[in-house]
C-alpha positions in Angstrom: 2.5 95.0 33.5 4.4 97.9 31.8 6.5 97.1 29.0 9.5 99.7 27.9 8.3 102.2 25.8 9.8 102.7 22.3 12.7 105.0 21.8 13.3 107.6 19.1 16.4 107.1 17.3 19.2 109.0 17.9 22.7 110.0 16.0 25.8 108.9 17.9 29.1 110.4 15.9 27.3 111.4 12.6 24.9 107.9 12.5 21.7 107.1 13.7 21.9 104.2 16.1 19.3 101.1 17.2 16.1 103.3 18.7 15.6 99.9 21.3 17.4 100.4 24.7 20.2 97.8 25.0 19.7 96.0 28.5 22.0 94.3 30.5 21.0 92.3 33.8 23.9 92.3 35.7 24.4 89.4 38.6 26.9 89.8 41.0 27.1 86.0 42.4 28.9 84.2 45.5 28.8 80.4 45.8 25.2 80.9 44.3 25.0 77.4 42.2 21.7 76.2 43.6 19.8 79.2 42.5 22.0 80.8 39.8 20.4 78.9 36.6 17.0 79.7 37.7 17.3 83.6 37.8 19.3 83.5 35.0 16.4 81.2 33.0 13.6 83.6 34.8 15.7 87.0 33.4 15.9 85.7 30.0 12.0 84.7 30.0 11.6 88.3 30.9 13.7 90.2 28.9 14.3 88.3 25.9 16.7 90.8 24.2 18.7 91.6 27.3 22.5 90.2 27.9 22.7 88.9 30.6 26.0 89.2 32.3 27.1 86.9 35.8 30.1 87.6 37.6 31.7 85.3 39.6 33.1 86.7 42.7 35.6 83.5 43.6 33.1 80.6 44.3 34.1 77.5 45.5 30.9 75.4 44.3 30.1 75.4 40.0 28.2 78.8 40.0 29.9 79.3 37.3 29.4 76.5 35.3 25.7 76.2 36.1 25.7 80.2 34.9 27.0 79.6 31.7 24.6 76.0 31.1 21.8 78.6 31.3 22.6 80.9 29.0 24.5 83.6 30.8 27.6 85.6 29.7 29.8 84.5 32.6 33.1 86.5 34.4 34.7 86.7 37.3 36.3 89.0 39.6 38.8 87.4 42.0 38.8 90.6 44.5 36.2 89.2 47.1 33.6 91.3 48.1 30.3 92.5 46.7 31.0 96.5 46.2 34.4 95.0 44.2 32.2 92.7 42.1 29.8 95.6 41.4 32.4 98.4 40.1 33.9 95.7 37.5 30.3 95.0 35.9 29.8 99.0 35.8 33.0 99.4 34.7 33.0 96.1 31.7 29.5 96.2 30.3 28.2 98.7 28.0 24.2 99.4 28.1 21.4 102.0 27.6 19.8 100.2 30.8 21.5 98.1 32.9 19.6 95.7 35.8 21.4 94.9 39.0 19.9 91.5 40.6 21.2 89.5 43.4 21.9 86.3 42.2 19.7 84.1 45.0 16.3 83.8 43.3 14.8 86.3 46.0 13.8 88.5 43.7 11.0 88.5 41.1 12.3 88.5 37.3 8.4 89.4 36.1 9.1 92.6 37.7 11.9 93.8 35.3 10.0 95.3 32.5 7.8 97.1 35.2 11.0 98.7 36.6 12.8 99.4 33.0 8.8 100.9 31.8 8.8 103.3 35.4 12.6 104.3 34.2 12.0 105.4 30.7 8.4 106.7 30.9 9.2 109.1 33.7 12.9 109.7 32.8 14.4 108.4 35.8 18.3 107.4 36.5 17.5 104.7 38.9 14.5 103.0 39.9 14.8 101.1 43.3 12.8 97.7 43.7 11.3 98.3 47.0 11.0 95.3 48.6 7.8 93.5 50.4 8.3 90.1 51.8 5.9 87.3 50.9 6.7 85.6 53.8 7.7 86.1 57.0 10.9 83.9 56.9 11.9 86.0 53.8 13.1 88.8 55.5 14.4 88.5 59.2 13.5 91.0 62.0 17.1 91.8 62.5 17.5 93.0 58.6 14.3 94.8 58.5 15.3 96.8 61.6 18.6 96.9 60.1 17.6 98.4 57.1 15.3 100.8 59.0 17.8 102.3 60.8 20.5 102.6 58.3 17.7 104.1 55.4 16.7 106.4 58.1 20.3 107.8 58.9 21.0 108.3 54.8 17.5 110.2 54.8 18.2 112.2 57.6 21.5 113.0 56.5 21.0 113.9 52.9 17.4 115.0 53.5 15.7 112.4 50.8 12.6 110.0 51.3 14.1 106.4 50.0 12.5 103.5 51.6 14.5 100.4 51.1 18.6 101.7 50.4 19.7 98.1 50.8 17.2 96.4 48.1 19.3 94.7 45.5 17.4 95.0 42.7 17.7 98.0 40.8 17.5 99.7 37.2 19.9 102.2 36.2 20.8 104.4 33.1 24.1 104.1 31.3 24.8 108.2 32.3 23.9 107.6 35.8 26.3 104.2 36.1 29.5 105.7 33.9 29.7 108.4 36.5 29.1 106.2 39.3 32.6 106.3 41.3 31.8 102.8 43.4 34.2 103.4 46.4 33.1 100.6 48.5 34.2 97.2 48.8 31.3 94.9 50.5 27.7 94.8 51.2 27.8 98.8 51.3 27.6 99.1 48.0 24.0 99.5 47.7 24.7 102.3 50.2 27.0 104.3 47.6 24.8 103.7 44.8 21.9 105.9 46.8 24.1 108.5 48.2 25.5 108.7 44.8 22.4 109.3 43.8 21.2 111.9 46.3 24.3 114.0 46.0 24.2 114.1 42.4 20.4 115.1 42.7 19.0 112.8 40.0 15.4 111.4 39.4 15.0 108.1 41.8 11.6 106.3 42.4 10.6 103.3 43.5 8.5 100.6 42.7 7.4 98.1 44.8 8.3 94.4 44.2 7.5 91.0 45.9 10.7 89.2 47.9 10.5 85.8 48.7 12.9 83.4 51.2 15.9 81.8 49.6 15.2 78.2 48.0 16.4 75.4 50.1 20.0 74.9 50.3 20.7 78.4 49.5 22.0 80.4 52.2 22.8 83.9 52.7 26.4 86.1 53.1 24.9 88.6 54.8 26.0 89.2 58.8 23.3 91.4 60.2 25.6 92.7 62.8 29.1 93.0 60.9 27.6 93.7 57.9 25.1 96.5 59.6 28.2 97.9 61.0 30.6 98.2 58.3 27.6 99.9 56.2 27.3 102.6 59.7 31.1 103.1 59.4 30.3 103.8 55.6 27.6 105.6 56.1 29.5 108.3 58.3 32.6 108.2 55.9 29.8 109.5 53.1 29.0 111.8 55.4 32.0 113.2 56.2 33.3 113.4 52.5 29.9 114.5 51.3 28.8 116.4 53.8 31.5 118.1 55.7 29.8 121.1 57.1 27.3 119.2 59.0 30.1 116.5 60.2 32.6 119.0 61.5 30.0 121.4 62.8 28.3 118.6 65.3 32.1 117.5 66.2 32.5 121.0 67.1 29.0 121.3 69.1 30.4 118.1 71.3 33.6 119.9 71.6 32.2 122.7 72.4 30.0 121.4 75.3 32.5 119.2 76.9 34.6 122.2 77.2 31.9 124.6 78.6 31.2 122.3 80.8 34.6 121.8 82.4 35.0 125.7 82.1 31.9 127.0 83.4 32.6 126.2 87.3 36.1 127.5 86.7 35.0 131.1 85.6 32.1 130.8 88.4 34.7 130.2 90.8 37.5 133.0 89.6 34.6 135.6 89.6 33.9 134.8 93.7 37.1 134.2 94.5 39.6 135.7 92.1 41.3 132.5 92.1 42.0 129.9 89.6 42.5 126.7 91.5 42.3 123.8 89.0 44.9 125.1 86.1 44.5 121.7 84.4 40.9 121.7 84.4 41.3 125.8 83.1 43.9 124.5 80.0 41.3 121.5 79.1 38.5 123.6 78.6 40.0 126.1 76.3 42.3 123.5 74.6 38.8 122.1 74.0 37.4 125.0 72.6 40.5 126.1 70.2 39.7 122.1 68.7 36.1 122.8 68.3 37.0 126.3 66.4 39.6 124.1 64.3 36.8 121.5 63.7 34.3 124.2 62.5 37.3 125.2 59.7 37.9 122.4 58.8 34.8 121.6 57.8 34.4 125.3 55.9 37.8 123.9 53.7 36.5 120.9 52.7 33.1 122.0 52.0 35.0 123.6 49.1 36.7 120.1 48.7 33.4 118.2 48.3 31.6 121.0 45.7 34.6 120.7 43.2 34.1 116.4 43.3 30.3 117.1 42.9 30.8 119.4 40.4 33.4 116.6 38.6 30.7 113.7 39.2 28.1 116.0 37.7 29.9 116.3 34.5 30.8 113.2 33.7 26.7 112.4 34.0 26.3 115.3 31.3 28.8 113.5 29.4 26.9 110.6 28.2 23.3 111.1 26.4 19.9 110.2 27.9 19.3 106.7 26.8 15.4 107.8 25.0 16.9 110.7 23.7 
């Protein structure tokens, strides 16, 4: 397995700094007590000089407790919600490298330094655990479908080739998480990191990693169908924001078709008769067609909009150094 390769040393305000990355594991956790010690003793194991950070988002069992037994620097965000758990580690820790795990003990901790080598010897900003179940009850038909559809819609959407956007486990740069905006709340947020990703047009691979069923006792947060539908409400938001052009433009194509085809007999039937007979029908179609040129403009302003964020996001990624530098 591939270890991290050594880094160079590097000044930081007039000094030369620690050449080893420093690593956090970051572990978002929700009444995870049954399986919380275990990742957190598997993490350490693995990546003996990491920190390793949990946050607590509001459990009512002794996560917390059974967190900090093993080892673990322990916090807690009140704010319910995965996405709101997220943005405080990004925004509290300071790394080179930072891990992002799900605190169940689906994922394999051996698999770490593999992730953190792919990141550093290729010169990545995120590397995506790509998840393949070890057994069939690890991952259900409705999530695999799930996923499919909603990793197919980002791909299409941005134009990229990522294979799981919903796995959990990734590893990230400092650069790439400080300018990391985190806008959503929930499950989604695996969703923003990806798109943030894709618009900011850094280097993402992944890397293949075994996921296994939840221990006994342990069950899951995640609603296939609510869940899958807030993420498809969040998708098209990113969309919208990110890609306005596109957005507006097929709004205005819809527009523009319902309007044609309430027009079209009209103009047929004032060119053999000389009549207009359905006024209502006549004002629909064009009101129809002014809202699909409004649409289309709409979509030209904000374009403009959406460059200038980029362009903000991108600078605050040149901002911080590259961690091997």
């Amino acid at each position: 397995m591939t270890t991290p390769a050594p880094l160079r040393p590097r000044l930081v305000e007039g000094r030369v700094t620690d050449p080893a990355p420093r690593i956090a594991v970051l572990a978002p956790c929700f009444n995870e007590a049954v399986t919380i010690a275990k990742v957190v003793r598997d993490f350490r194991a693995a990546l003996p000089n990491a920190d390793i950070y949990v946050y607590d988002n509001a459990s009512t069992d002794d996560t917390s407790v059974r967190a900090q037994e093993a080892g673990a620097l322990v916090r807690s965000e009140l704010r319910k919600g995965k996405g709101n758990v997220v943005r405080r580690m990004l925004s509290d820790v300071s790394a080179d490298v930072y891990v992002l795990v799900d605190g169940d003990d689906t994922y394999d901790a051996s698999a770490a330094p593999q992730l953190i080598g792919r990141l550093i010897e290729r010169r990545l900003d995120m590397v995506i655990g790509r998840r393949r179940h070890t057994t069939a009850e690890a991952y259900r038909p409705g999530h695999v479908f799930g996923n499919w559809l909603l990793t197919s819609l980002v791909n299409w959407a941005f134009h990229a080739r990522i294979g799981d956007m919903l796995s959990g486990y990734r590893v990230m740069t400092r650069r790439f998480v400080k300018s990391f905006p985190a806008l959503s709340t929930g499950f989604e947020i695996e969703t923003d990191l990806t798109v943030h990703a894709l618009e900011m047009g850094v280097a993402v691979e992944e890397v293949p990693i075994p996921y296994r069923e939840r221990p006994a006792g342990s069950v899951s947060k995640l609603n296939s169908i609510q869940d899958g539908i807030r993420i498809m409400r969040f998708v098209a938001r990113l969309v919208r924001e990110q890609r306005p052009i596109e957005f507006f433009t097929a709004g205005a194509l819809a527009l523009l078709l319902a309007g044609a085809a309430l027009g079209v007999p009209v103009i047929f039937e004032f060119l053999r008769t000389g009549l207009v007979p359905r006024q209502p029908t006549w004002l629909l179609a064009v009101s129809l067609g002014l809202l699909a040129f409004l649409s289309i403009t709409c979509g030209l302003i904000l374009d403009g909009v959406s460059v200038a964020r980029r362009e903000a996001r991108r600078m605050a990624y040149l901002a911080f150094p590259e961690p091997w530098r």
